[in-house]
N, C-alpha and C positions, 0 to 999 in steps of 0.2 A: 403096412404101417398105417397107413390112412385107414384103414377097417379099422385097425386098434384103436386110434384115435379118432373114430367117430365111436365107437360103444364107450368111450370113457366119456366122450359128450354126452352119449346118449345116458348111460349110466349117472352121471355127475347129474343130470337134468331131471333125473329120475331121484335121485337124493335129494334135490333142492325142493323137489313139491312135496316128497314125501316128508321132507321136515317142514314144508308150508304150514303142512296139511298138521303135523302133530303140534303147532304152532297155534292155530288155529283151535287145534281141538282144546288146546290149555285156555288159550284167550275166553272161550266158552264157559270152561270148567271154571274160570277163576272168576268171570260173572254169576255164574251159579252162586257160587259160594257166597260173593259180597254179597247179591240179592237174600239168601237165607241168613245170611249176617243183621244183614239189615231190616229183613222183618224179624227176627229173635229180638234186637230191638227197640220197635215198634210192636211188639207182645208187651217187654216190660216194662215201658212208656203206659202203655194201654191199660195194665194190671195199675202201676203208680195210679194212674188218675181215677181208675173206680175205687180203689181206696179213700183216696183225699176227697174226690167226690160224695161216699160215703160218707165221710167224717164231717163233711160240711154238712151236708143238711144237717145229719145227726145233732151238728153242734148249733146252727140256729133253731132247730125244734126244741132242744135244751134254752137258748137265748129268751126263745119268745116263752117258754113256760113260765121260767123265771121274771119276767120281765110282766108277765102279766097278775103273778104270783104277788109281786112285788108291790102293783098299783094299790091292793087290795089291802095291804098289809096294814091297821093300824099303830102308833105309837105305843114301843111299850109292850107289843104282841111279840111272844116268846116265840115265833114263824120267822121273825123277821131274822136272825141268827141262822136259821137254816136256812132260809133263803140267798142270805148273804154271802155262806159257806159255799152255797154250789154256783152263784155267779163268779166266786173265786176259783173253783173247779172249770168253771168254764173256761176260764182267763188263761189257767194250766193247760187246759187240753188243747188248749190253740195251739200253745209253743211247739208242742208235735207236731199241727198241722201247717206252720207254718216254714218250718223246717223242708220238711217235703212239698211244699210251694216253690222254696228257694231252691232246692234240689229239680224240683223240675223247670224252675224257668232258666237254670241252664243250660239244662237237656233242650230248650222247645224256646230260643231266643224272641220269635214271635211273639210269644205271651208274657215276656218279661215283666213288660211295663206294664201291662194290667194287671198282674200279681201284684207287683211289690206297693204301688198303688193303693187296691185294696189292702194289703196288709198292713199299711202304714194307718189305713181310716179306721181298721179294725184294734192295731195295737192304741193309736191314738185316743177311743174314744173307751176301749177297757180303763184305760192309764184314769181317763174323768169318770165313768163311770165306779169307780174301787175308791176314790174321792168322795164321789155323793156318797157311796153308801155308809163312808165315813160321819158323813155331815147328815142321815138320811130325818132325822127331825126336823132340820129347817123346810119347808113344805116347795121353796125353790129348786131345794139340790134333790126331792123327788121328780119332779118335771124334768128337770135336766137328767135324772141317771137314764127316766124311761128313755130319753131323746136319745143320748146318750147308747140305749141298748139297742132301739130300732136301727141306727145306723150300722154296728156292728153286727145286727140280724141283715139288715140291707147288703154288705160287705159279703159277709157268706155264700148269700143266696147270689148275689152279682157272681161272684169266683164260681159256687157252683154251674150256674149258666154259660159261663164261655169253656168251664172244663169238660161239661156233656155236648158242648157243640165241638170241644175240638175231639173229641174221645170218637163222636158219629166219626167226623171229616179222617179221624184215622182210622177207624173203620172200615171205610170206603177205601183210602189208600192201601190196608191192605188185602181186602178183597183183590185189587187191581193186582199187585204182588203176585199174589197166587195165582190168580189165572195165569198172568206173564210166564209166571216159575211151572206151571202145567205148559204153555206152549215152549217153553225152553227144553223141558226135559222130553218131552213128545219128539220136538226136533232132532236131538240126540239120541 
């Protein structure tokens, strides 16, 4: 009787590691998993912002063309309606990018307040700038639109610089990822 009930110890003792053990192996498997969770991502974080990155410069290269386009313009000059047109184009094509600003300073609470910030100087000084070009005869509300445009060029180019410094820093974050997820699965 004692033999019996020592191999049901021994046994029992033997079931208890071996479900350690598959215990163990899950706990492993289910960081796996969140860590490839988690850089899939930080892939489509990373994709979002070399778009909107994209988009920014793209749209102050547009800012500063026009805006240069615009100094030169005299009264009267059948340019200035074309010119006008695509500083309104430009006014459009923010609303997409600002969209996906708002979209990502949720994802990336960090950067909130320097988004919306910017985008408040940039809606702010379209809203005056689509003004002057209402009033673009009076020789004042020309000075103000350019003021006016460099600041919204400024906006841009600010937003683009902290999105390429954070695009690097997740870069690097997931470089580290993957090595980590090479020594995880090495280990296994």
């Amino acid at each position: 009787k004692e033999k019996l009930d020592g191999n049901k110890s021994k046994k029992a003792s033997e079931s208890q590691k071996s479900a350690a053990d598959k215990m163990e192996e899950m706990a492993e498997s289910l960081d796996a998993m969140q860590q490839e969770s988690n850089q899939e991502q930080q892939a489509e974080d990373m994709e979002m912002l070399r778009n909107i990155l994209e988009s920014l410069v793209t749209l102050s290269f547009e800012q500063e063309d026009v805006m240069n386009r615009l100094t030169k313009v005299q009264d009267g000059d059948p340019a200035y309606k074309k010119y006008s047109r695509q500083q309104r184009k430009i006014v459009d094509d923010t609303k997409g990018v600002r969209d996906s600003l708002y979209a990502l300073a949720e994802r990336q609470p960090k950067i909130a307040t320097f988004i919306d910030a910017e985008l408040t100087t940039i809606q702010e000084n379209h809203r005056l700038a689509l003004t002057d070009l209402d009033e673009f005869q009076e020789q004042n509300s020309r000075r103000n639109l350019a003021t006016h445009q460099q600041f919204v060029m400024t906006s841009y180019n600010n937003l683009a610089l902290m999105l390429n410094e954070s695009l690097q820093q997740m870069q690097q974050q997931m470089q580290a990822m993957t090595q980590e997820m090479q020594q995880m699965h090495q280990m296994l």
